[in-house]
Biopython code that builds the backbone (N, CA, C, O; Angstrom):
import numpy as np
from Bio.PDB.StructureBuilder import StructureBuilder

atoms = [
    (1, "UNK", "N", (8.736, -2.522, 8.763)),
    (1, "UNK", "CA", (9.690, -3.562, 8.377)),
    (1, "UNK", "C", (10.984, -3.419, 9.170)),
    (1, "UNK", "O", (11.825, -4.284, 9.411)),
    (2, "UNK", "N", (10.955, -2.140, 9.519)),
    (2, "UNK", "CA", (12.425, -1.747, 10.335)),
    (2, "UNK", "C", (12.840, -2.387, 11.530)),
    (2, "UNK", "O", (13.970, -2.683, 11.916)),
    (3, "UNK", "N", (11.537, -2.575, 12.133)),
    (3, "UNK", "CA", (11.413, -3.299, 13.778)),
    (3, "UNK", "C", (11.264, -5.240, 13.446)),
    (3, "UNK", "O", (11.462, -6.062, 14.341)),
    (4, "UNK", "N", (10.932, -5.578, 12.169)),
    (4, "UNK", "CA", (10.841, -6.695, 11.988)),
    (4, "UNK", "C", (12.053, -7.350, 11.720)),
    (4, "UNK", "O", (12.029, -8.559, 11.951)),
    (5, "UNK", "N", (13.212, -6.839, 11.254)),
    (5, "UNK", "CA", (14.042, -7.123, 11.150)),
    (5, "UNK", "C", (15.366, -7.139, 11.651)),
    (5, "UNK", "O", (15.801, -5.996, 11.514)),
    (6, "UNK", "N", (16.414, -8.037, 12.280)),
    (6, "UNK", "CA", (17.284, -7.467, 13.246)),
    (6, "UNK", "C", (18.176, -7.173, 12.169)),
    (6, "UNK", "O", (18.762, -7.812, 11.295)),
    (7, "UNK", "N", (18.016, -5.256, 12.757)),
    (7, "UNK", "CA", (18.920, -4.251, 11.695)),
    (7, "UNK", "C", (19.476, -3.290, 13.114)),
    (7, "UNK", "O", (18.544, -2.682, 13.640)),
    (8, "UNK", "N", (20.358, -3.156, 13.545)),
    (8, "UNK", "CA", (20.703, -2.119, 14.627)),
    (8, "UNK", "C", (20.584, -0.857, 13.862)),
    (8, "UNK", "O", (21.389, -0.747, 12.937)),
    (9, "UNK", "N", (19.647, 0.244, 14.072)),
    (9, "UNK", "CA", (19.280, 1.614, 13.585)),
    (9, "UNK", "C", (18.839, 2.215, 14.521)),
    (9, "UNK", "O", (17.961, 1.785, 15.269)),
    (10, "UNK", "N", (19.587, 3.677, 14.633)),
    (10, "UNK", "CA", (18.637, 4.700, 15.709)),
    (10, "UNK", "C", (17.501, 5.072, 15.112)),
    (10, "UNK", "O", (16.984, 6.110, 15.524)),
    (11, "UNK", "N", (17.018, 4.525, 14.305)),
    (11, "UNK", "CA", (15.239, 5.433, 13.602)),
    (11, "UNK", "C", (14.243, 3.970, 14.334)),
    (11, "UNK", "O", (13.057, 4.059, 14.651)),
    (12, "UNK", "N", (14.927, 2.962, 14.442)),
    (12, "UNK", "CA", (14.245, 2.088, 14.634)),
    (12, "UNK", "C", (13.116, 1.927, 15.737)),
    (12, "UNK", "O", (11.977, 1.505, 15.537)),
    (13, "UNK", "N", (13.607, 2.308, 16.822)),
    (13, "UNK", "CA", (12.584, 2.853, 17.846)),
    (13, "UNK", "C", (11.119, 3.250, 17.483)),
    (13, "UNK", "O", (10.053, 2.639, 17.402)),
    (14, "UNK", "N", (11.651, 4.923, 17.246)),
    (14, "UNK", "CA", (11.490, 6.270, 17.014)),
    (14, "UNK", "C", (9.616, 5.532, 16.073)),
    (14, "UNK", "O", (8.407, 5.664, 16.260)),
    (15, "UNK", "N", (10.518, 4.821, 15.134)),
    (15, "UNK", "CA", (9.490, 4.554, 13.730)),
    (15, "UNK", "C", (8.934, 3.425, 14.538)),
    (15, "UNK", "O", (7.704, 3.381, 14.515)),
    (16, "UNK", "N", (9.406, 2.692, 15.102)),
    (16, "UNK", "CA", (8.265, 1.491, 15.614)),
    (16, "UNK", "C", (6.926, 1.820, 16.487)),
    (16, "UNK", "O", (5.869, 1.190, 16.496)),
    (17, "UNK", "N", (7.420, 3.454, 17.505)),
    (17, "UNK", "CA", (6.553, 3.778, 18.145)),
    (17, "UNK", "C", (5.629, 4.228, 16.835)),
    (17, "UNK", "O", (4.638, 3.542, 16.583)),
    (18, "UNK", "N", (5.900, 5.200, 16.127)),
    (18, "UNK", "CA", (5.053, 5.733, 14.774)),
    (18, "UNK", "C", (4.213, 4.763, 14.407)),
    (18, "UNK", "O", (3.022, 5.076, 14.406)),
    (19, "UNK", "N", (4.523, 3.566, 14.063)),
    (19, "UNK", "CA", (3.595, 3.149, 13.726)),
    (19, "UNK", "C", (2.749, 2.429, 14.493)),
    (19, "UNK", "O", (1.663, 2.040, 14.065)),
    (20, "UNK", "N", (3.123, 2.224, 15.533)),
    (20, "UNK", "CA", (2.070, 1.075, 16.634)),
    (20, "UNK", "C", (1.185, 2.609, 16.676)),
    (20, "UNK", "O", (0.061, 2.137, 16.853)),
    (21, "UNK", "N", (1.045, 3.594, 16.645)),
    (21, "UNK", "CA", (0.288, 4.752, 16.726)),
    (21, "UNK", "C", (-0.704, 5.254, 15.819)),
    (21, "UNK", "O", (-1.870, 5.621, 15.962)),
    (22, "UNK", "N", (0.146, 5.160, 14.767)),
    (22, "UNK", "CA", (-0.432, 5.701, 13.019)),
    (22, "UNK", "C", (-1.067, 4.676, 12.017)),
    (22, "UNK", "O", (-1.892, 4.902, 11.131)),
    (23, "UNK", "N", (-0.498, 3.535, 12.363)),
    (23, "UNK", "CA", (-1.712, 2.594, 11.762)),
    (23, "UNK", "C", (-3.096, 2.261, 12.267)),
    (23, "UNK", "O", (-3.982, 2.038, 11.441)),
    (24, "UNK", "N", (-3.292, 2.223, 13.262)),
    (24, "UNK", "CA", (-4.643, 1.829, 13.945)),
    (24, "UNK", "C", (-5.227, 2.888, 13.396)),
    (24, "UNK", "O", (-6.301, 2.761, 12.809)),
    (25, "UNK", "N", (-4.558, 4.163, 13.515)),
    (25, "UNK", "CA", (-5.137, 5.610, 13.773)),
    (25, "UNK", "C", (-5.466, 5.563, 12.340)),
    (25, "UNK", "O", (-6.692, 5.673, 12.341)),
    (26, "UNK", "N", (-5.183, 5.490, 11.447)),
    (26, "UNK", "CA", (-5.511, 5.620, 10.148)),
    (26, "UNK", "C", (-6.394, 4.821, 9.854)),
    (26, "UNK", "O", (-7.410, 5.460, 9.581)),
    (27, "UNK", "N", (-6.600, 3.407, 9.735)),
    (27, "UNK", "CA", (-7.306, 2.605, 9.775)),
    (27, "UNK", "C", (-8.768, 2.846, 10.203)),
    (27, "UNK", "O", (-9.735, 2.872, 9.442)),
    (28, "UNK", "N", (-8.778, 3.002, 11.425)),
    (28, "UNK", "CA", (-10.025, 3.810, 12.020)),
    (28, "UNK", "C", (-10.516, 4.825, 11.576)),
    (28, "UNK", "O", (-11.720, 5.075, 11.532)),
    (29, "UNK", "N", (-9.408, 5.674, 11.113)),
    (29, "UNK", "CA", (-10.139, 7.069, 10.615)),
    (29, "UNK", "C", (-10.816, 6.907, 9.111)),
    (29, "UNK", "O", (-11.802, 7.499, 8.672)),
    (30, "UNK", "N", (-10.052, 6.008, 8.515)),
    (30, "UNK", "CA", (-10.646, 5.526, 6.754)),
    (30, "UNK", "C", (-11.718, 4.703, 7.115)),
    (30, "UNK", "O", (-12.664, 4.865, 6.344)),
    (31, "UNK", "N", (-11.963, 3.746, 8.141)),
    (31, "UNK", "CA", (-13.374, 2.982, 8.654)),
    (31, "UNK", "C", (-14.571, 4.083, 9.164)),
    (31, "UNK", "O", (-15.776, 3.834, 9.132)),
    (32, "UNK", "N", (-14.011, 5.261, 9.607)),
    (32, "UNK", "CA", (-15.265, 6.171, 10.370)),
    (32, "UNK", "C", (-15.514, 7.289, 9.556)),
    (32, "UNK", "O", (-15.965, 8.341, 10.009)),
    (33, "UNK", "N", (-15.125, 7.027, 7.875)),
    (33, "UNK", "CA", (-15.450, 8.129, 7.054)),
    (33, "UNK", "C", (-16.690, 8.490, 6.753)),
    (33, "UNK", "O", (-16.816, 9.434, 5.972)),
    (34, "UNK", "N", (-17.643, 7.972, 7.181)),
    (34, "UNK", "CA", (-19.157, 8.982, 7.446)),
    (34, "UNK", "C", (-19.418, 10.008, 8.725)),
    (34, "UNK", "O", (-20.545, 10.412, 9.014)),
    (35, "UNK", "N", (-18.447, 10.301, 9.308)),
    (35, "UNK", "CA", (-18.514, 11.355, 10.596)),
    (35, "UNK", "C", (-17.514, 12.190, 10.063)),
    (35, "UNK", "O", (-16.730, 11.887, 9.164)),
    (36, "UNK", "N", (-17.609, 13.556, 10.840)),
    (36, "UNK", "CA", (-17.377, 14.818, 10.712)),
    (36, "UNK", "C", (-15.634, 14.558, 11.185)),
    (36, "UNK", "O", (-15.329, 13.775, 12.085)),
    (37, "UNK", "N", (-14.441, 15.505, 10.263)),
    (37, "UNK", "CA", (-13.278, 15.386, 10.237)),
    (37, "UNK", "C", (-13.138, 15.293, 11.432)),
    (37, "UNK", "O", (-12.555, 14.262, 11.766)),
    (38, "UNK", "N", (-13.627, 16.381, 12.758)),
    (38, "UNK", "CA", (-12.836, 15.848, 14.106)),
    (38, "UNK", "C", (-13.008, 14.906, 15.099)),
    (38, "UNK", "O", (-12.339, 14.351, 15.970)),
    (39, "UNK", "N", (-14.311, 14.918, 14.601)),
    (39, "UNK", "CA", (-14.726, 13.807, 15.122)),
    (39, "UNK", "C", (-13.979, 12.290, 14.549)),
    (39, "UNK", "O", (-13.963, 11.197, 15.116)),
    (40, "UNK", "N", (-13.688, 12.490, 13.895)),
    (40, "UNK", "CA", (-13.336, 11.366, 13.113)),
    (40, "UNK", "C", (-11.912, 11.016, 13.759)),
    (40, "UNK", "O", (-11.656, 9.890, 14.187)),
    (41, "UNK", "N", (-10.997, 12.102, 13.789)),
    (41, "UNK", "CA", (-9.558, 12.313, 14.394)),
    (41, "UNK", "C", (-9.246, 11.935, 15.748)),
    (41, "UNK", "O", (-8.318, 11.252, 16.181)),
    (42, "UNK", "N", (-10.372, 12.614, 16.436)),
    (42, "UNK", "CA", (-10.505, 12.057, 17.853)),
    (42, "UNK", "C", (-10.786, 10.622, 17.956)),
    (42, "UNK", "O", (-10.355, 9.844, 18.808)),
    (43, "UNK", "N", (-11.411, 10.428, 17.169)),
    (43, "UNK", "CA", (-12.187, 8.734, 17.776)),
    (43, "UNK", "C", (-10.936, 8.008, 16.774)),
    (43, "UNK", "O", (-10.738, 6.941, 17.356)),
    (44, "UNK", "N", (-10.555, 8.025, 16.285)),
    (44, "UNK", "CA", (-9.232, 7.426, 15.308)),
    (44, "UNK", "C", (-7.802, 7.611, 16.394)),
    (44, "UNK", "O", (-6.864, 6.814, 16.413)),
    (45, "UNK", "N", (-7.891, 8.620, 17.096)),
    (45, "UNK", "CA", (-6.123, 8.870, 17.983)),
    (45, "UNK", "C", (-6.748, 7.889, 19.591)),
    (45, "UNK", "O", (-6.105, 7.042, 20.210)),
    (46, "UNK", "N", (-7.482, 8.150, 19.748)),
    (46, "UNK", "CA", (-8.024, 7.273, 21.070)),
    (46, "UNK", "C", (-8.061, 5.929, 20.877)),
    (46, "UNK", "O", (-7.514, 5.071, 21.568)),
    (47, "UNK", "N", (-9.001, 5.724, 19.514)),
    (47, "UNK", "CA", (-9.030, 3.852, 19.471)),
    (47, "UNK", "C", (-7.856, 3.210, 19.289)),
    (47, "UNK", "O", (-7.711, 2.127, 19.855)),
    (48, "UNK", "N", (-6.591, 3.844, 18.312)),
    (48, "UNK", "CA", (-5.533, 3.335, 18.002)),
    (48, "UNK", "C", (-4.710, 3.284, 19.841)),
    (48, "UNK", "O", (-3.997, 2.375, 20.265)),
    (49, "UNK", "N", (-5.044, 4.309, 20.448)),
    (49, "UNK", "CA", (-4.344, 3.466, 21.893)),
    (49, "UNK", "C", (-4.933, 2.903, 22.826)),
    (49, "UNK", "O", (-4.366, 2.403, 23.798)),
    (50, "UNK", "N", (-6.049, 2.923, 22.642)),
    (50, "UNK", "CA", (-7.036, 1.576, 22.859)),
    (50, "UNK", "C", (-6.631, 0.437, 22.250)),
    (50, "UNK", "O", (-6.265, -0.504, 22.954)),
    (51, "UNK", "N", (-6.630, 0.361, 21.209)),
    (51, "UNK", "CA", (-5.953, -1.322, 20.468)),
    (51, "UNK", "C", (-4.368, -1.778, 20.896)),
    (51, "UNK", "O", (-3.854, -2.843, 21.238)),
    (52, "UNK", "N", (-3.842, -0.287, 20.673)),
    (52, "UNK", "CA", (-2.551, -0.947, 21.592)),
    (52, "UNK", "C", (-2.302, -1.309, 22.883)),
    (52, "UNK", "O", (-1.368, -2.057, 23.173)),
    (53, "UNK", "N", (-3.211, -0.748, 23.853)),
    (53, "UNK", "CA", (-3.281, -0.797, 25.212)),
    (53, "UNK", "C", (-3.872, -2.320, 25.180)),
    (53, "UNK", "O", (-3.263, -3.231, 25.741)),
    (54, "UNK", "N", (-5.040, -2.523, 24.518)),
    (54, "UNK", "CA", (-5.628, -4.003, 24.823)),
    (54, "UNK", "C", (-4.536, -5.138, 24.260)),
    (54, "UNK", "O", (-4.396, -6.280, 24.697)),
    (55, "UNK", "N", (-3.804, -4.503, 23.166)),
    (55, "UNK", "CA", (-2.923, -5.709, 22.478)),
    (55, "UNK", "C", (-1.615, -6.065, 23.674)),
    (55, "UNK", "O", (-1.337, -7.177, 24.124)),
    (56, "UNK", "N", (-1.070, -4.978, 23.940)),
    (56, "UNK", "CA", (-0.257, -5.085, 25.117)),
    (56, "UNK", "C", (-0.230, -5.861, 26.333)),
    (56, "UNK", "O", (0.779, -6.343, 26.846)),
    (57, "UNK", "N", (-1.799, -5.972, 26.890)),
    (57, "UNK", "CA", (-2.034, -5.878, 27.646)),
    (57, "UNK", "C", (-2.582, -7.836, 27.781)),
    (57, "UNK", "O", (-2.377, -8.500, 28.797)),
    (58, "UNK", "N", (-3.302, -8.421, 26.438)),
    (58, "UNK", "CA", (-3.211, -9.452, 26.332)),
    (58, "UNK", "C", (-1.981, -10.208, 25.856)),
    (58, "UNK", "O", (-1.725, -11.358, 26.213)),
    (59, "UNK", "N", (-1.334, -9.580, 25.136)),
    (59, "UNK", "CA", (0.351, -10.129, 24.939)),
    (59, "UNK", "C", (1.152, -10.237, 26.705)),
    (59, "UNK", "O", (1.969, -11.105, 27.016)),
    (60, "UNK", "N", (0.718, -9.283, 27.509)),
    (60, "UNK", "CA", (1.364, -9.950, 28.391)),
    (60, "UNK", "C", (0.747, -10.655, 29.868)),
    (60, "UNK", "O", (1.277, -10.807, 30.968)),
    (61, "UNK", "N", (-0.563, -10.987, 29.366)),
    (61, "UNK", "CA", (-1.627, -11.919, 30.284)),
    (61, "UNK", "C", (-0.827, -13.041, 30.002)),
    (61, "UNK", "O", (-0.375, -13.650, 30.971)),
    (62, "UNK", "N", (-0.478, -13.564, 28.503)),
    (62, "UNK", "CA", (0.147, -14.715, 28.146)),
    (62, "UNK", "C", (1.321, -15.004, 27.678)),
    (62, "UNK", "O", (1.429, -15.796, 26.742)),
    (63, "UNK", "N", (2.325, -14.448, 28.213)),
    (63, "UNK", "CA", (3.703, -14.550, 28.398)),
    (63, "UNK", "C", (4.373, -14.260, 27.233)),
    (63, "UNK", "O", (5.603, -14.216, 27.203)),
    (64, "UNK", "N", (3.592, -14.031, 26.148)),
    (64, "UNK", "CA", (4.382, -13.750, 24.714)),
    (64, "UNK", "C", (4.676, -12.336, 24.650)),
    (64, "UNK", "O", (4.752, -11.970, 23.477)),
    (65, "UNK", "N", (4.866, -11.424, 25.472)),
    (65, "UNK", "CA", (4.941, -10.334, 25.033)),
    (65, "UNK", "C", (6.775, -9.802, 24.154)),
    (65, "UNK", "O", (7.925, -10.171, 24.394)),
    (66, "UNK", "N", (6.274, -8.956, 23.279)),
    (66, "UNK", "CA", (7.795, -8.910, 22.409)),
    (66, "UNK", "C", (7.309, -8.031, 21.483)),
    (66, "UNK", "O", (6.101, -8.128, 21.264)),
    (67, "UNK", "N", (7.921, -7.194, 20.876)),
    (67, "UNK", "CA", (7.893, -5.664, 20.127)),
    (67, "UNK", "C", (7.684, -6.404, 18.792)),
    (67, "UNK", "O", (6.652, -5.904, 18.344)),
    (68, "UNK", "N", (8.096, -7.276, 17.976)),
    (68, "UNK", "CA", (8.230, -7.646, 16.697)),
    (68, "UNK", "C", (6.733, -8.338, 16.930)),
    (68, "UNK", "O", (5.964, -8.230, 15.975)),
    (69, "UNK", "N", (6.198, -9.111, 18.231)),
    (69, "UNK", "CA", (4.816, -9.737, 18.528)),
    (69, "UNK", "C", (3.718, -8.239, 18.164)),
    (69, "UNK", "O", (2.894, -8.014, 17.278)),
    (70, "UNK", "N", (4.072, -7.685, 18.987)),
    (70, "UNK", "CA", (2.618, -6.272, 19.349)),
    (70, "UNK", "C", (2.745, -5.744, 17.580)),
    (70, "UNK", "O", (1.750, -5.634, 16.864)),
    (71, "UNK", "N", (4.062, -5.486, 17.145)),
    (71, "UNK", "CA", (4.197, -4.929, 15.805)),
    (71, "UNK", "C", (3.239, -5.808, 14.843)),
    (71, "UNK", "O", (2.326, -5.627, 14.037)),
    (72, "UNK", "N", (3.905, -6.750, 15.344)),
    (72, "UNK", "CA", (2.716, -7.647, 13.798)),
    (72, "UNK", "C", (1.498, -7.909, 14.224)),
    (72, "UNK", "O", (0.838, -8.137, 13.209)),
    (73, "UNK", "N", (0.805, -8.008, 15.192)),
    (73, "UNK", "CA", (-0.510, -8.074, 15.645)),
    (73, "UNK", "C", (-1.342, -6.570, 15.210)),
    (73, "UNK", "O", (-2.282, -6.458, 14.423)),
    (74, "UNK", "N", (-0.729, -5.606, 15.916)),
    (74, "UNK", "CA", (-1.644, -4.173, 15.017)),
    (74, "UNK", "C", (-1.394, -4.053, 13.609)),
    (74, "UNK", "O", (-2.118, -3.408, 12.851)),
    (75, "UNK", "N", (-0.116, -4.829, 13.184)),
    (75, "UNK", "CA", (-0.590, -4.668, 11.411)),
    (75, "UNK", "C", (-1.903, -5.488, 11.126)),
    (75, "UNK", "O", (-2.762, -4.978, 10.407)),
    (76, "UNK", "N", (-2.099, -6.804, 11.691)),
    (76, "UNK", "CA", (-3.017, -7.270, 11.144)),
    (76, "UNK", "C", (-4.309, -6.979, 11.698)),
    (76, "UNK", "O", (-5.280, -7.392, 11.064)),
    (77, "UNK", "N", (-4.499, -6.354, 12.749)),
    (77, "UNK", "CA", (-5.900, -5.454, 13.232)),
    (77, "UNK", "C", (-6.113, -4.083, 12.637)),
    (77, "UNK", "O", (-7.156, -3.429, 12.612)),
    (78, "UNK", "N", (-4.857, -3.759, 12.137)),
    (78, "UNK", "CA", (-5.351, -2.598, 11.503)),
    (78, "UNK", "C", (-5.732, -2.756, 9.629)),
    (78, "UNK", "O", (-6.418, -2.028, 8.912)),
    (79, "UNK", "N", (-5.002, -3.937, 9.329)),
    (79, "UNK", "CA", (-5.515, -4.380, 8.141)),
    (79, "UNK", "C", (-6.854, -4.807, 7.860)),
    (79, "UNK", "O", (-7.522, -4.605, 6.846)),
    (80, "UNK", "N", (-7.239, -5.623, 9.236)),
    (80, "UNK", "CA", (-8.855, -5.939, 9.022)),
    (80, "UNK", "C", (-9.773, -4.798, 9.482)),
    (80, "UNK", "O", (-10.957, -4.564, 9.242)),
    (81, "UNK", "N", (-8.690, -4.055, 10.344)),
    (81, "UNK", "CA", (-10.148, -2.510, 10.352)),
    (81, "UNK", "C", (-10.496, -1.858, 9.138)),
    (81, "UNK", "O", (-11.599, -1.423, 8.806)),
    (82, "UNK", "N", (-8.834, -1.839, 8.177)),
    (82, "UNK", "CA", (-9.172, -1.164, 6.793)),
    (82, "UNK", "C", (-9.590, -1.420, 5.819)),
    (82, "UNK", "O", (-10.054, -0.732, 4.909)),
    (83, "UNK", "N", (-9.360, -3.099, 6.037)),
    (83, "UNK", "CA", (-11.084, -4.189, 5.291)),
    (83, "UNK", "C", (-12.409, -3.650, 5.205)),
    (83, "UNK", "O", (-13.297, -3.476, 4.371)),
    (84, "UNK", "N", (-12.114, -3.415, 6.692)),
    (84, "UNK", "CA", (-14.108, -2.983, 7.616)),
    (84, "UNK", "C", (-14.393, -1.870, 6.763)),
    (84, "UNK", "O", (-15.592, -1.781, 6.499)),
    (85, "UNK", "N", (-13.623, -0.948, 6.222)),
    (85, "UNK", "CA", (-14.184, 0.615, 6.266)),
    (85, "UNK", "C", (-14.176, 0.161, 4.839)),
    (85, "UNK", "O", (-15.068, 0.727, 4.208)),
    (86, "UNK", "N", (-13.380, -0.772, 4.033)),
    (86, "UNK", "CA", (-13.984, -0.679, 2.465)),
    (86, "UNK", "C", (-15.254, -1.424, 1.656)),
    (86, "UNK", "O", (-15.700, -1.440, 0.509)),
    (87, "UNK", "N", (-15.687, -2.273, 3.476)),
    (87, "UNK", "CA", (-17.131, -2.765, 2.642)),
    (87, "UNK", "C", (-16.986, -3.890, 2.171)),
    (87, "UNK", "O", (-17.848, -4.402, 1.456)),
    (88, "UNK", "N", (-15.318, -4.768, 2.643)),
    (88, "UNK", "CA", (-15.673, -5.850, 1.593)),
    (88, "UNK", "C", (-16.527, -6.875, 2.506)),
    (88, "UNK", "O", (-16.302, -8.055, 2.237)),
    (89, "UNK", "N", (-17.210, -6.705, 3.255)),
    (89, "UNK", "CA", (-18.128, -8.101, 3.726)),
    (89, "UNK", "C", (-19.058, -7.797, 3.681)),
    (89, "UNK", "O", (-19.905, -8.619, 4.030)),
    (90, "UNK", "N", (-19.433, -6.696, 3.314)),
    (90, "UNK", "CA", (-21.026, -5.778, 2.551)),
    (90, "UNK", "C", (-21.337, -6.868, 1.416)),
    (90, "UNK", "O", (-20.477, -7.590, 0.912)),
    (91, "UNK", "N", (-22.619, -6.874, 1.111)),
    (91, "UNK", "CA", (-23.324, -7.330, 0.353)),
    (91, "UNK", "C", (-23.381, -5.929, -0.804)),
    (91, "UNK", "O", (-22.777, -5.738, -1.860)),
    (92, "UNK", "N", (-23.983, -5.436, -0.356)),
    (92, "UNK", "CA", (-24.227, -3.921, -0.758)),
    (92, "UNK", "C", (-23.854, -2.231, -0.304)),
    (92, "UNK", "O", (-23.939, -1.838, 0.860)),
    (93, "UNK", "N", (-23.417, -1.319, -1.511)),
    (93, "UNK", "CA", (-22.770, -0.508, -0.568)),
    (93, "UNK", "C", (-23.975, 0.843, -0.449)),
    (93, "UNK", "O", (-25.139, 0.640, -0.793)),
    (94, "UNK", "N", (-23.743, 1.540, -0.180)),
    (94, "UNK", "CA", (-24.630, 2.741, 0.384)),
    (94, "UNK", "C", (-24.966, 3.761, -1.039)),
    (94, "UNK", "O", (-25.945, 4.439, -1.349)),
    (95, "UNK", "N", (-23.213, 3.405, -1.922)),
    (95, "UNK", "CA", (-24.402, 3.900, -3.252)),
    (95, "UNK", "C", (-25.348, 3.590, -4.234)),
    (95, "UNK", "O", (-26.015, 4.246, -5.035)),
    (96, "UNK", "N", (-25.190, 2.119, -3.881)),
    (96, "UNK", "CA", (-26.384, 0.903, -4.802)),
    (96, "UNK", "C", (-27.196, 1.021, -4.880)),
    (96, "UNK", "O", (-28.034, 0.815, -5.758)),
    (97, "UNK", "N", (-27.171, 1.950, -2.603)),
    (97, "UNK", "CA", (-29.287, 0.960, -2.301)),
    (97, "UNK", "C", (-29.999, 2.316, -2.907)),
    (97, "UNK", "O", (-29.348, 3.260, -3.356)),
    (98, "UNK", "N", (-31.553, 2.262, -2.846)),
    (98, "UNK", "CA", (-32.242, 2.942, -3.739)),
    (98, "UNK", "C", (-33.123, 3.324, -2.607)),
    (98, "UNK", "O", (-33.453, 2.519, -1.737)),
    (99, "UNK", "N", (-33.612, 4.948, -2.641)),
    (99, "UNK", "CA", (-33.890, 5.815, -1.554)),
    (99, "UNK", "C", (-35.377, 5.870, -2.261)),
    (99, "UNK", "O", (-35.210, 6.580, -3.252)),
    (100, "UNK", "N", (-36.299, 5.589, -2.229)),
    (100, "UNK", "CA", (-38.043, 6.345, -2.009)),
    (100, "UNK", "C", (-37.760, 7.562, -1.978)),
    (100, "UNK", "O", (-36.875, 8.012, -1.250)),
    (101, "UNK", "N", (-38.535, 8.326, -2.832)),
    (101, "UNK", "CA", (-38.912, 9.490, -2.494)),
    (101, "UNK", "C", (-40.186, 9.933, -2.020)),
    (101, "UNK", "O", (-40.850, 10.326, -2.979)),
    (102, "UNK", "N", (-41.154, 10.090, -0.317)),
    (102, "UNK", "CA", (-42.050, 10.431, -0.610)),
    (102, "UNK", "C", (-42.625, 11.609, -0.782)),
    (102, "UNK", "O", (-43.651, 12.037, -0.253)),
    (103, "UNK", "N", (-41.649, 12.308, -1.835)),
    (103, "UNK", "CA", (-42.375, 13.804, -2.556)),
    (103, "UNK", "C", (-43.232, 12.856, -4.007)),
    (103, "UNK", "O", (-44.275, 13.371, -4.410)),
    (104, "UNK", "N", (-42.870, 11.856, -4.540)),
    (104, "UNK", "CA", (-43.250, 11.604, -5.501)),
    (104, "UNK", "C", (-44.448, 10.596, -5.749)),
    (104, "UNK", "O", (-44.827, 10.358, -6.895)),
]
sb = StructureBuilder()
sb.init_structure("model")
sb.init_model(0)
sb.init_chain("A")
sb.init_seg("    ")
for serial, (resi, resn, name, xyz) in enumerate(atoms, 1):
    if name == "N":
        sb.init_residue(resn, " ", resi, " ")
    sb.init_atom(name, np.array(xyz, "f"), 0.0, 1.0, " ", f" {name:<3s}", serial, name[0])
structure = sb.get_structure()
């Protein structure tokens, strides 16, 4: 909210980089919670500058590029990644479905 708003603050930066970083990264990491913690960390710190690198990078193919632009674009990619990881466009979730046993 800090970067969304014209507030002159020295944290303002500091925290805008934080989060163009820490949201994707989180997001991803709560979406890839069936893999192993480092694995999970790694592929969560890479994709989040992957999304910023691609968001950047199409923000300035088309002339809109602007910090309050890239800011609100990874909130809302990282909101629909943290959609992705809770299943809501699942029909069904993984503890519903029903496993065969063929010992029985």
């Amino acid at each position: 909210m800090l970067a969304c708003i014209p507030l002159d603050s020295p944290m303002r930066a500091p925290l805008g980089l934080f989060f163009l970083i820490a949201a994707p990264a989180e997001a991803l990491f709560f979406a890839l919670r069936r893999r192993e913690p480092l694995t999970r960390a790694v592929a969560s710190l890479s994709g989040a500058v992957l999304i910023d690198l691609v968001i950047a990078e199409i923000l300035a193919r088309v002339h809109v590029r602007s910090v309050r632009g890239e800011i609100m674009t990874v909130a809302v990619i990282s909101f629909l990644l943290f959609l992705l990881g809770t299943g809501v466009n699942s029909s069904t979730s993984d503890r519903s479905r029903k496993v065969k046993n063929p010992k029985t």
